[in-house]
MISE-550719 format. One record per residue (C-alpha): residue in three letters; x, y negated, z. Coordinates in steps of 0.2 Angstrom, whole numbers, plus 5000, padded with zeros to 4 digits. Layout:
<seses>
ALAXYZ/...
</seses>
This chain:
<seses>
UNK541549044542/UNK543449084541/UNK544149124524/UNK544649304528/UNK545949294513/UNK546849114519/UNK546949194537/UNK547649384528/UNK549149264519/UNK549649164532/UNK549849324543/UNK551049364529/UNK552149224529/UNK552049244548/UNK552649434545/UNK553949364534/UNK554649224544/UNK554849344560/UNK555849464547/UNK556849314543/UNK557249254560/UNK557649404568/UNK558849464554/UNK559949294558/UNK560049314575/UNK560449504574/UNK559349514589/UNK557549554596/UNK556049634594/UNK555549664577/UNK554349814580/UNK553149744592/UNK553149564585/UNK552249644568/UNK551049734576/UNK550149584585/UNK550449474570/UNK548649474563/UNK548049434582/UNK548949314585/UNK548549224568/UNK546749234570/UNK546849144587/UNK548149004580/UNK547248974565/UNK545249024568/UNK544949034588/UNK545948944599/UNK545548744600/UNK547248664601/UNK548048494597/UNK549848524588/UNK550348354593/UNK549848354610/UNK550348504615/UNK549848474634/UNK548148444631/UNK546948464646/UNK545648534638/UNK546648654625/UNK546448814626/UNK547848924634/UNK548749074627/UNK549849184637/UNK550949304626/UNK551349444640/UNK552549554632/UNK553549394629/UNK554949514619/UNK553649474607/UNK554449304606/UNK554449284588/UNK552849334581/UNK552349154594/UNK553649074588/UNK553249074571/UNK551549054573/UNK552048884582/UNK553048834568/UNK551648874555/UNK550448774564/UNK551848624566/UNK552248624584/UNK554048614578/UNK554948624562/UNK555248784554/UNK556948744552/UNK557148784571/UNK556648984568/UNK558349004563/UNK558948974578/UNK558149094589/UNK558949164602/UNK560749054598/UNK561448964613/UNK560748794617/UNK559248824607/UNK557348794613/UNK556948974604/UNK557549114616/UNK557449284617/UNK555949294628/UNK554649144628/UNK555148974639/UNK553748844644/UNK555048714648/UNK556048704632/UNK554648754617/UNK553248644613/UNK551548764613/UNK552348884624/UNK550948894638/UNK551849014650/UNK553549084653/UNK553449264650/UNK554549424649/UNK554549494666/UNK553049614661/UNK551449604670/UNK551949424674/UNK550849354659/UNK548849444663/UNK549549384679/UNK549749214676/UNK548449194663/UNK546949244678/UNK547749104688/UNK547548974672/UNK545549044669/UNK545149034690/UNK545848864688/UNK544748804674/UNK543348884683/UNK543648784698/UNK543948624687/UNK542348664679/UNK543248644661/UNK542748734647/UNK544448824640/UNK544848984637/UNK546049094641/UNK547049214630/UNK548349344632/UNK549149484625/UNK549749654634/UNK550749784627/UNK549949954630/UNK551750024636/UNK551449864648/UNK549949934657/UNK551350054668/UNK551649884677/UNK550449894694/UNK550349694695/UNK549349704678/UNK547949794688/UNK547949694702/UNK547649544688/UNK546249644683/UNK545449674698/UNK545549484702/UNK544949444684/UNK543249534688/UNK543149494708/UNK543249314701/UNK542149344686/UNK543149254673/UNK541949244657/UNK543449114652/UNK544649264650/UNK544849364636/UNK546449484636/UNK547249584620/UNK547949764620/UNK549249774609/UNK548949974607/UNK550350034597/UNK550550184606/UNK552350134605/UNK553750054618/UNK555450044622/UNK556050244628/UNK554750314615/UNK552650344612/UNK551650284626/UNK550650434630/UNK552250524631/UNK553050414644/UNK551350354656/UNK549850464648/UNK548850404665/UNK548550234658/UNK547350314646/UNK546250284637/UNK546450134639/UNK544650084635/UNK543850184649/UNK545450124660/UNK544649924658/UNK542949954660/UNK543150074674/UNK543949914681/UNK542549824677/UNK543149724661/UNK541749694648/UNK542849804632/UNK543049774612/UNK543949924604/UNK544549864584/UNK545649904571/UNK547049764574/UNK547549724557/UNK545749694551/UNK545549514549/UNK543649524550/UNK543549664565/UNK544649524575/UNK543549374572/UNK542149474576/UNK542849544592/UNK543349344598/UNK541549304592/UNK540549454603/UNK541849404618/UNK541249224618/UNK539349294622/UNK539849414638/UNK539549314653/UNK539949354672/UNK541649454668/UNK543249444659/UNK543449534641/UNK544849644635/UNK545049674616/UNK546049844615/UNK546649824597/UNK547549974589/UNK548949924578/UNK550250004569/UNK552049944577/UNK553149874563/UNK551349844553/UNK552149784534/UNK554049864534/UNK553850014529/UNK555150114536/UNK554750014555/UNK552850084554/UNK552650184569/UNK554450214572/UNK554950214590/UNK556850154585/UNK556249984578/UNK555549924595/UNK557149814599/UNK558149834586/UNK558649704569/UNK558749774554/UNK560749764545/UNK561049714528/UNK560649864522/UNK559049874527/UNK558649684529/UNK558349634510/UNK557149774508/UNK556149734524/UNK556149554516/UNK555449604502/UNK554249704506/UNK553349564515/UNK553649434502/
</seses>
């Protein structure tokens, strides 16, 4: 049984280390990071079987972070779970430095798929699922959309092949923030909703929760691991920015660092 408080604090830290990292590189995507922070922590530190040091492990499971501008909620999460030092996060996004602005396979331990092209990740994420089908390996797959993502045709062609191929080893994660890049998704591309109608009319076997609650989230991975036959999609609703108060469902903060100004009482507020 996970200890829902140990999971709840190190989501924090997570919270703050982003904070922290994007603030020194004055660059990146703060709002969309802190929204799938409590997702991502559950999978690191409950879900996922992985091996820190052996990060290419056959048998590991696979995560695929779709929205790769989402970069540091991952790589902060790597650190936390010591696939490199945290000294590194404070280099994100500097020249010759393995943390980039978008996720890189080749140059960060843990990173299981370049990603940033968007759609490119559900994409690649089917392939890695049909492969451990046809290997007959018992890994799952994970990854995690954005809902302003879902305008991208290639991610319903990934979910069309997901079902025709019946991947029970799949189990994706709307980030539904109702927020991207040029404003509130429903303003920008209302026709990818609802988005939980949208899935299962697609044939997906869907989980809706509240994506900051700890307990919902374990349950959700829990009730994904007993559907057979079909891949699973968790549509989680979260708050962009979750845990900076003036970021909280503000479109502005989607790609956008806080200053000094507004830096130390970001900071704070997730300390």
């Amino acid at each position: 049984m996970a200890n829902i408080e140990q999971l709840q604090e190190k989501a924090k830290t997570i919270r703050y280390e982003i904070l922290d990292m994007l603030v020194g590189s004055g660059s990146g995507h703060p709002g969309g990071s802190l929204s799938a922070t409590d997702i991502v922590t559950a999978l690191y530190f409950e879900e996922m079987n992985l091996d820190p040091q052996n990060p290419d492990w056959e048998d590991r499971d696979r995560f695929v972070l779709s929205k790769g501008h989402a970069a540091p909620v991952l790589y902060a999460t790597l650190a936390e779970k010591g696939y490199f030092p945290k000294e590194d996060l404070g280099t994100l996004r500097q020249l010759g430095s393995h943390l980039q602005g978008h996720p890189d396979m080749k140059k960060t331990p843990g990173v299981d798929m370049t990603t940033g092209s968007l759609g490119q990740g559900i994409s690649a994420a089917v392939g890695m699922a049909l492969a451990g089908q046809l290997d007959e390996k018992d890994y799952n797959v994970y990854s995690i959309l954005g809902d302003g993502e879902l305008q991208e045709g290639q991610v319903w062609e990934a979910a069309l092949a997901a079902v025709k191929f019946g991947l029970d080893n799949l189990v994706g994660i709307v980030d539904n923030n109702r927020i991207q890049l040029v404003g509130r998704t429903e303003e920008v591309m209302s026709s990818t909703m609802p988005v939980v109608e949208k899935f299962e009319s697609f044939g997906w076997h869907v989980i809706e929760i509240n994506g900051h609650d700890m307990e919902e989230i374990l349950d959700a991975f829990a009730k994904a691991k007993e559907v057979t036959g079909k891949p699973v999609m968790i549509v989680a609703n979260t708050v962009k920015g979750k845990g900076v108060s003036y970021m909280e469902d503000n479109p502005a903060w989607h790609g956008k660092t806080p200053g000094e100004d507004k830096a130390e009482q970001a900071l704070s507020e997730l300390e």
